[in-house]
N, C-alpha and C positions, 0 to 999 in steps of 0.2 A: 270254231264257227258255230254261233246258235244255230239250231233247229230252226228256225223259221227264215232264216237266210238261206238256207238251201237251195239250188234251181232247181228244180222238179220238173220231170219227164216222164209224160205219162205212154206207154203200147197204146192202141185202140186197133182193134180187127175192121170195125165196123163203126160207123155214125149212129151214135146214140145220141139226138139234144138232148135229154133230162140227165145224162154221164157227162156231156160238156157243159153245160151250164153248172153243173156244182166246183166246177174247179177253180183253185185259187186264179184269179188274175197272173199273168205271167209265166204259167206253165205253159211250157212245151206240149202241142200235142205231135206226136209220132206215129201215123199210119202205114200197119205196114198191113200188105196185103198179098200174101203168097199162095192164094188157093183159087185167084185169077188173074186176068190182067189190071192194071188198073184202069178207070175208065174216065177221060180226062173231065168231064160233065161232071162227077164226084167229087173230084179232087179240087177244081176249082168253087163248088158248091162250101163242102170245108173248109176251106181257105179263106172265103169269104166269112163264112159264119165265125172261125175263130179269130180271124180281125176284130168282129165286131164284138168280140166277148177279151178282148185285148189278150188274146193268146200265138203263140208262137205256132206254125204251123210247118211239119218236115215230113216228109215223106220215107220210106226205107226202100233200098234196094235199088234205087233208080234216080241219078245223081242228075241224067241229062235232062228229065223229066222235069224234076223237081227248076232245073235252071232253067229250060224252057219257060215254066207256069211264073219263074217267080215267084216260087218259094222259099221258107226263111232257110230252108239246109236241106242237109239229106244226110240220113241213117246207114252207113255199112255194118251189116252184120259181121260178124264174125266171119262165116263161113264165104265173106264176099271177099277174095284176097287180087281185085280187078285191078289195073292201075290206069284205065281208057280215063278219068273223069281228071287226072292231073292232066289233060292239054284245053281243057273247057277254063272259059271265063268265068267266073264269079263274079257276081257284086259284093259290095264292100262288108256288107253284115252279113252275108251266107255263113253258116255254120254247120260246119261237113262232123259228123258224129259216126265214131266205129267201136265195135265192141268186139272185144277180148276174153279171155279165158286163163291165159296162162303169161308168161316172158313172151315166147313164139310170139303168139297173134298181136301182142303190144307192138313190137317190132314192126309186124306188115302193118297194123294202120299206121306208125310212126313214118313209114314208108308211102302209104298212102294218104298221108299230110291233111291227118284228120285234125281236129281243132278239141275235141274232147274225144276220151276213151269210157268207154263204160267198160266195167269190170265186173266181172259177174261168174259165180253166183254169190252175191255176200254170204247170203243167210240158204241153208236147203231149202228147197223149192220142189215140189209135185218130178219136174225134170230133172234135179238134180239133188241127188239124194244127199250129199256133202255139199256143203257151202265151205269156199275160200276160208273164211270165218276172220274175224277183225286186226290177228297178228300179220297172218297170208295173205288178204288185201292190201293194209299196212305197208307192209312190206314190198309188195308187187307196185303201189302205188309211187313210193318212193324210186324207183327204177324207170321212172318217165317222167319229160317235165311238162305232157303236156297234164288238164287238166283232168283228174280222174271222175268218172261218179261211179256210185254203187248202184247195183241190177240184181236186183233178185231175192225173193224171200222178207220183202221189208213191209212190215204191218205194222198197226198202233204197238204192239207189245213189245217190240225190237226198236222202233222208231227212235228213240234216245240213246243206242247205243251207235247213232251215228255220227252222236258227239267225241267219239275217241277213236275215227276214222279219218285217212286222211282225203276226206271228199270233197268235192266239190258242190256236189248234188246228190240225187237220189230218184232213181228211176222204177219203174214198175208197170204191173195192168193191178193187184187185188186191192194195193192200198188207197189206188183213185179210186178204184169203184165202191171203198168202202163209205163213200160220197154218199154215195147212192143209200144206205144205210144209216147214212148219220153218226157213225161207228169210225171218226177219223184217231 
């Protein structure tokens, strides 16, 4: 798959407009927000703005929420191994997103009848001092049929070596905010 076909997903902590408006059309933005509650006057604030900036808009960690508001998905982490959100309705284009680390966690979101997995860490990261690296991805990606993307360690300098990955996309926070720089 070219590079530029990628689905792109970007973290955000926090609402930055001059970090959202640099983004391509059609990214994913993914808020996740674990150092409070969320606060629904925000989240519909967002949601609104990346409408208008024709962007995808999902939330982490809070699936009922997110179906509540009417958002386009919702984000399991890793570490969310829940199953309450398989007896909620969905709309038809919700798009439920979990991420993995190893075989193990593939299974629980496979379990948790997520729609993409992210796989992470591709490349080392500040967190993760090893990265999976392209054969381990590879490989781990071939052991699921749902849709993989890469998470982790991905910048302008590695960015083409996601042409011999088996991804779908390509998720992150440094390489969106390299927006902000000009430094794509």
């Amino acid at each position: 798959m070219h590079n530029n076909f990628f689905k792109k997903y970007y973290f955000i902590d926090k609402f930055e407009k001059s970090n959202i408006d640099k983004q391509e059309t059609k990214t994913t933005i993914i808020y996740r927000n674990y150092k409070k509650n969320y606060e629904i006057s925000e989240i519909i604030f967002i949601k609104k703005y990346c409408k208008k900036k024709n962007l995808k808009f999902i939330i982490s960690n809070n699936v009922k929420l997110a179906v509540n508001l009417n958002l386009d998905g919702a984000y399991l982490p890793s570490f969310n191994k829940n199953f309450d959100h398989l007896s909620y309705h969905f709309k038809k284009d919700f798009c439920l997103i979990g991420s993995a680390h190893n075989l193990q966690e593939i299974r629980i979101k496979e379990k948790q009848k997520v729609d993409i997995i992210f796989l992470s860490p591709l490349f080392k990261t500040k967190q993760y001092k090893d990265g999976l690296g392209i054969i381990k991805f590879n490989n781990l990606s071939k052991l699921t049929k749902k849709k993989v993307v890469a998470l982790g360690g991905i910048r302008k300098k590695n960015k083409n070596l996601l042409k011999i990955t088996n991804t779908y996309g390509f998720s992150g926070i440094s390489y969106f905010q390299s927006y902000l720089k000009n430094d794509k």
